[in-house]
Each structure stands twice: as C-alpha cells, then as structure tokens.
C-alpha positions, -999 to +999 in steps of 0.1 A: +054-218-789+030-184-802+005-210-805+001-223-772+010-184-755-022-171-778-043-201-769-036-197-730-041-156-737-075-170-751-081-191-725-073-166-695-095-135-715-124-162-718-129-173-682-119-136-669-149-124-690-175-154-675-160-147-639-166-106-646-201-114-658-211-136-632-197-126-599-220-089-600-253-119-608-242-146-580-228-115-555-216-143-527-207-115-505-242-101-500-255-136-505-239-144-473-261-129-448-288-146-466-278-181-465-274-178-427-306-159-421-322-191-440-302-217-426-303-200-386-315-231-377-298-255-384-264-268-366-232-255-383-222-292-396-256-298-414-249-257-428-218-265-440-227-296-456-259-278-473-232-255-484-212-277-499-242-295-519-253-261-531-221-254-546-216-286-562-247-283-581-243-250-593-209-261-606-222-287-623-253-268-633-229-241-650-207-266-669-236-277-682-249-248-694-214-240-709-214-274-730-248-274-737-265-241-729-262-229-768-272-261-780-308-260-759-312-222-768-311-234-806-331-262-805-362-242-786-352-213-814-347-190-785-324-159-788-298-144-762-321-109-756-351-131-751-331-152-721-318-121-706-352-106-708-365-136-689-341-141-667-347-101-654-382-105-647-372-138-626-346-121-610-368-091-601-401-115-590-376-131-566-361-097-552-400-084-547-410-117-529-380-109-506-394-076-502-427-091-496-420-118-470-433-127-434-411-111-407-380-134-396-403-143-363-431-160-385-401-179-406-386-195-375-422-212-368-420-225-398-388-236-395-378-271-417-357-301-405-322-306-418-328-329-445-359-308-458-336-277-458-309-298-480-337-308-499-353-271-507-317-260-511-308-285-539-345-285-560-360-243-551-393-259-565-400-283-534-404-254-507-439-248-524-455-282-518 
C-alpha cells in the first residue's frame, strides 16, 4: 500500500509542477480579452466552436510533446537552454508584433469569414498567405 501512496504523491507533485509552469506561459485570464478582440466578429456559436477546436489541439499538441517532446529534442541533438532560448525570442517577436499592429478599426476591414478564422486559429501559419 506505500507503493501506490508514493506513486500517487509522485504523480500529484509531477502534474502540480507542469500545471505551475505552464499556467504563468498560457495566462488564459489575460488571454481572454484577446480571443474576443480577435474573434469580435464572429457569432457566439462559431466562437465557441473555434474555442473548443483550439483547445483540443493544444491538448493534443501537449501530450504529444510530453510522450515525445524529449525524444525529438535528442534526435535533433538540441538541449533544454537552447529551446528555452528560442522559445523567448518567439515569445517576445510575437508580444512586439502586438505592440506593432494596425489599430482595431483597420482589423475589422480585414475581417475573415468563420471558416477562415477556424482555419487561422487551428494552423497560426495560414493568416500569412
């Protein structure tokens, strides 16, 4: 009976660490504001549903980087302080293009149907074609 108390104490202390480090990076509560300034116009079904899809693939996007993630890393012979290094300049190229974008008014004229919205949402790389 230890056994399985220790494993579960394992088990709890591993995913409170992966929830701790990834809530302050994913931050849904100031996230918030921006999916509905980028989803304004579309009707609250087709948002939720786009929310829904987003999720989804981030779920599945994580577990796969849990399974697999260490596996890639080695095989490419990259390090942990080389993917964090990275992943800071992404993170801070996409906060200055945020900084740097047209005024809301000049967004709406370019406003994207539903299913081009769900599209950009699920693959980030179509809005630049």
């Amino acid at each position: 009976m230890p056994d399985v108390l220790d494993n579960l104490r394992h088990l709890l202390a591993t995913v409170s660490l992966a929830v701790g480090a990834l809530l302050p990076i994913v931050d849904p509560l100031s996230s918030a504001p921006l999916y509905l300034q980028l989803t304004s116009g579309l009707p609250p079904d087709e948002r939720l549903s786009m929310a829904k899809a987003v999720a989804l693939d981030s779920f599945l996007l994580l577990v796969a980087c849990a399974f697999v993630g260490a596996y890639v890393l080695d095989f490419f012979g990259l390090s942990i302080p080389a993917v964090q290094v990275a992943g800071g300049i992404v993170v801070c190229a996409m906060g200055w293009i945020l900084l740097n974008r047209p005024d809301s008014a000049d967004a709406q004229s370019r406003a994207t149907p539903a299913v081009d919205a769900l599209i950009v949402a699920a693959f980030p790389g179509a809005a630049a074609r």
